[in-house]
N, C-alpha and C positions, 0 to 999 in steps of 0.2 A: 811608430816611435822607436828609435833604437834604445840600444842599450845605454847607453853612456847617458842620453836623456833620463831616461828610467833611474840611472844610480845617482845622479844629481839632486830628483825629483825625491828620490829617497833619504840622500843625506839630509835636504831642506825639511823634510817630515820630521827625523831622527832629531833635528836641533830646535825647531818650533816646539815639537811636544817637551823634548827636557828644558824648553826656556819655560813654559807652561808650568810645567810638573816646579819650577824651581821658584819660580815669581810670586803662583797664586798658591800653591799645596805643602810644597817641602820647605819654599823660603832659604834658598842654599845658599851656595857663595853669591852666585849673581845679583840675588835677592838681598844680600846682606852689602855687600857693596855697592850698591845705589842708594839701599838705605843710610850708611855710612858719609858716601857723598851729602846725600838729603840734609843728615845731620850736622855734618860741616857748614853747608852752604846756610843750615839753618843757623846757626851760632853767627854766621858773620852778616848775615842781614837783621838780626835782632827781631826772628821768629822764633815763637816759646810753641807754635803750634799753626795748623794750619786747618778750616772746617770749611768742608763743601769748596775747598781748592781756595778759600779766603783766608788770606795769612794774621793771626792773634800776634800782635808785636809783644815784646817782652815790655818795652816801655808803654804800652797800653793796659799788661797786667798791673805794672806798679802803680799806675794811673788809677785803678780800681782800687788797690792796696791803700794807695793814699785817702782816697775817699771814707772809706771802711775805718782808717786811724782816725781822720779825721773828727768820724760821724761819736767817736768814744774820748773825744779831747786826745789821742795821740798823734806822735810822728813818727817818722821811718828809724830816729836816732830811740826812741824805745824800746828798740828789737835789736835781739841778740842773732847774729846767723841763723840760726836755728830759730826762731819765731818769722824771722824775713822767711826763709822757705817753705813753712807749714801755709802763713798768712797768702802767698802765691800760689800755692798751689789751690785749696783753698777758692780762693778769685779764680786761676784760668779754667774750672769747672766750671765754676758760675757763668763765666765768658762763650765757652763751647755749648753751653747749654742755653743763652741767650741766640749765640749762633745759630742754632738749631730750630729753636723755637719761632726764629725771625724769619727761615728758611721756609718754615710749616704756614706761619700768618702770610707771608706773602701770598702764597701761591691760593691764600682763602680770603684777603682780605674785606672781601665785601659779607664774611659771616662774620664779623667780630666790627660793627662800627667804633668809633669814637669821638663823640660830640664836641663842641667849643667849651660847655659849660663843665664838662668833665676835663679838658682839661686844665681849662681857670683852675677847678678844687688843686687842681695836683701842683699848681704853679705857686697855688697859695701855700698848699702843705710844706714845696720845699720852700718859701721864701722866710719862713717863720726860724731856721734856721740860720736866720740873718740877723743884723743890726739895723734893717732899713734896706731900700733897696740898692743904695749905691755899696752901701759892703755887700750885697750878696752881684752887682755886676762887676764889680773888684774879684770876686772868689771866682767866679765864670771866666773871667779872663786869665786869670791865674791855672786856668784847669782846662784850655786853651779853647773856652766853649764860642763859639761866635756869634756873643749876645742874646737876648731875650728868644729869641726866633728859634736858634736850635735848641734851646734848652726846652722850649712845647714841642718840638718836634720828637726830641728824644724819650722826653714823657709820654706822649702820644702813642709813639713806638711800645714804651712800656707797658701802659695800660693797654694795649692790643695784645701782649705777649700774656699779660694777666689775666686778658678774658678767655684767650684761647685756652691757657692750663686752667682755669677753671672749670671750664665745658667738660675736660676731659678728666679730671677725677672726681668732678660733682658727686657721681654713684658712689654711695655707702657712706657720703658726712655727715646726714644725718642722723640727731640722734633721736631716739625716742623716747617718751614718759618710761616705758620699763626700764628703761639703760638706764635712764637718769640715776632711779630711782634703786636701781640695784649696786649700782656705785655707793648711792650716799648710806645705803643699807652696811655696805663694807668700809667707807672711807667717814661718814659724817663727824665721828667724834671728832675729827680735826680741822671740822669748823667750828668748833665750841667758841662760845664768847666769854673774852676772859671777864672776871671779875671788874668792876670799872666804879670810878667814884665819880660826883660832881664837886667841884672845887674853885673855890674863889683866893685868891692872897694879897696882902700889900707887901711889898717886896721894896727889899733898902738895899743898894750894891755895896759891896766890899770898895769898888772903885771910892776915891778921896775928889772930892770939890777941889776947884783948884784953890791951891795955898792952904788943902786940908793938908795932914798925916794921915794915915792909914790907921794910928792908932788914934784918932782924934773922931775919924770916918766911925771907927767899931764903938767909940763911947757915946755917938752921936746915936747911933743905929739902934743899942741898947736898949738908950735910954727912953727913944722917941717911941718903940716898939713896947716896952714895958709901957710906959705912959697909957698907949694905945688899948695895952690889952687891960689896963684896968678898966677903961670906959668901955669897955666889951663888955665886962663883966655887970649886965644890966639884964631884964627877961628875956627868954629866949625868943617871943615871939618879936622883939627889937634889935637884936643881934644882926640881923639882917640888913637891915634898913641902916644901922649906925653902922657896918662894917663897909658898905657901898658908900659912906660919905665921906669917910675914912681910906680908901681905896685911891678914892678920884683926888682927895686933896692930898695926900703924905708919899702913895707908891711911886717906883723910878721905875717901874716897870711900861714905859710907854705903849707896850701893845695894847697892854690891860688895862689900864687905871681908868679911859676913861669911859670902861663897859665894867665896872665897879668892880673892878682886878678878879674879871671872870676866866676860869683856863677851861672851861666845860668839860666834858666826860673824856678821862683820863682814864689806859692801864698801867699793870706795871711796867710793859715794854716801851711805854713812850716817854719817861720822864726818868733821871737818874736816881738809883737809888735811896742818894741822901735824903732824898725830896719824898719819893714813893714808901719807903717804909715808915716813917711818922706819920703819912698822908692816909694810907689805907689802915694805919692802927686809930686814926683820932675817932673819936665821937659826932655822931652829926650836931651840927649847928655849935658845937663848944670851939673857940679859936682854939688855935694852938700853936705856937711858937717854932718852927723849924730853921735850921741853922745848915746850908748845903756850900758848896765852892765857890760861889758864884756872890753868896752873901744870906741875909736874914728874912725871913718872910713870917706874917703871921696869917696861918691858913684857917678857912670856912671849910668842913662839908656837908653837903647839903643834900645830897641822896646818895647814894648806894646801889649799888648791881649788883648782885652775886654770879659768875660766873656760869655759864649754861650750856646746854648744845642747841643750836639752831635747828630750826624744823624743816623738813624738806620743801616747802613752799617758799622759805627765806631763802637756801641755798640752791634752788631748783635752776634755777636762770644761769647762775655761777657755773654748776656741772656742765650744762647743756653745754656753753663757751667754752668750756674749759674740752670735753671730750672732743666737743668739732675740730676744735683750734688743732691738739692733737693727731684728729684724723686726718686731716687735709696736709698738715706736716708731714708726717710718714707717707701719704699715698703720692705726692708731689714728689719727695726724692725717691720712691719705688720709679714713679711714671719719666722722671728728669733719666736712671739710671737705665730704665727700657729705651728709651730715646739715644742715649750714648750705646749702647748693644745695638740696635737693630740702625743706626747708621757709622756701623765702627772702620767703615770702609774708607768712610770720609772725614773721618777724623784724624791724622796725623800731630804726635806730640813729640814735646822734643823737652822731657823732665828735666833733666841734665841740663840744660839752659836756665831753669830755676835756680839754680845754684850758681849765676852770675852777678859779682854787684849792680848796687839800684843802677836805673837808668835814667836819664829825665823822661819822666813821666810824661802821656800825653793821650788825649781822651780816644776812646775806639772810634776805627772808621765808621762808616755809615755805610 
């Protein structure tokens, strides 16, 4: 081999290694401009990101964005710039980690079945977000789904991606009797039960009959109400009995009247306070006249609670749900977050494309 071979062979080594050194290690110019191109060429195809060489369009992230408002009664005009790019960003996590995950089920799919009846439930789960089912095949089309068919397919997909992440941070969501039990040691006083009454009323609205006055409505109210509480005014062990007869024939209160204007056990966080402080000062079994915004009622109480703490057998079940709920929370975005690290090779983003107006939205490939 002569010479001239040998210094060609050489130059070829000298620029292989600094294309090497610049591409995978230092990231230099070379590196930076192809990324630069990538980035362009991403911006003008309307990719917000690319996983496993599959390109996230930007209008498939607003596609989820949409869904997400939707699912809280909002729309895209709710959001200021700055809530549109948090809400994206946001979703194309959620997207690359769907990517991800979908990438992992396939190649295992026969560990993770999913039956016809499983998923009925889930067809059913979302259809109840509907008016019936021709407004929920209206919203499917609208969100460019193609009909019944891909929407169990897509569910299907999900429930596989749900049983895989489950498998894999199952360990440690369990909780135990001492956990439980040394939570409610530290946290219990803040399931106390408040104080609570039982309570019956006949109730007259401030609203006027028609071709009433309002001031004709309140003499009417008055009077029929004073009337009332005179014939209350009878033994206590009838009080009862005459106030439920009384209830179903005079109250406007149509929920109540005709379960003898029964509101059952009430706190004070549930009823306004015009109503609640007369309510929990009365006497049992003595009526009593209260006067709130809404109009007049003469109220019954009939037993009384006095406020408590729960035992740990009452609140035991609660903590249990309540600590797993939380563990499986944290160890799924720990496990979502090891997932994006140990495949970050194949993940290309393109943030900066966040920050383009909406696009028409349009459901992710398959």
């Amino acid at each position: 081999m002569n010479k001239k071979i040998l210094w060609k062979v050489g130059i070829w080594m000298v620029f292989m290694t600094y294309l090497l050194v610049d591409l995978v290690f230092w990231k230099g110019p070379i590196h930076q401009k192809l990324r630069g191109d990538d980035l362009e060429r991403s911006k003008y195809e309307n990719i917000a990101a690319r996983v496993f060489a599959k390109p996230v369009l930007l209008s498939q992230v607003d596609f989820a964005v949409d869904q997400k408002l939707w699912a809280k009664g909002m729309s895209r005009s709710d959001l200021s710039d700055k809530q549109r790019l948090f809400y994206r960003q946001v979703v194309l996590r959620d997207l690359i980690d769907q990517y991800i995950f979908r990438q992992k089920v396939g190649t295992n799919k026969a560990d993770y079945p999913v039956s016809d009846e499983e998923i009925d439930a889930a067809v059913l789960r979302f259809s109840r977000r509907f008016n019936g089912k021709e407004d929920m095949i209206t919203a499917l089309k609208k969100y460019g789904f193609k009909g019944e068919k891909e929407l169990r397919y897509r569910l299907a997909a999900k429930l596989q991606q749900d049983k895989y992440l489950n498998e894999k941070i199952k360990v440690g969501i369990a909780v135990t009797d001492e956990e439980a039990k040394d939570f409610y040691d530290k946290y219990g006083d803040e399931g106390e039960v408040p104080e609570s009454i039982k309570v019956k009323h006949i109730f007259i609205s401030r609203l006027p009959a028609p071709g009433q006055t309002a001031e004709e409505k309140k003499v009417y109210a008055l009077n029929a109400l004073n009337e009332m509480m005179v014939g209350l005014n009878v033994k206590e062990a009838d009080v009862v009995a005459f106030f439920n007869t009384a209830a179903m024939k005079f109250s406007e209160d149509e929920r109540t009247k005709n379960n003898s204007g029964d509101l059952g056990w009430i706190s004070r966080s549930r009823i306004t306070d015009d109503f609640t402080d007369k309510a929990f000062a009365a006497e049992l079994n003595k009526p009593t006249m209260v006067e709130t915004k809404l109009g007049w009622s003469i109220i019954l109480v009939t037993e009384k609670k006095l406020a408590r703490k729960r035992s740990f057998a009452e609140m035991k079940d609660e903590i249990v749900i309540a600590l797993e709920t939380h563990r499986r929370k944290k160890k799924i975005e720990e496990y979502r977050i090891s997932m994006r690290k140990q495949h970050g090779d194949k993940i290309r983003v393109s943030w900066k494309m966040l920050e383009e107006p909406w696009t028409d939205s349009k459901p992710p490939e398959n």
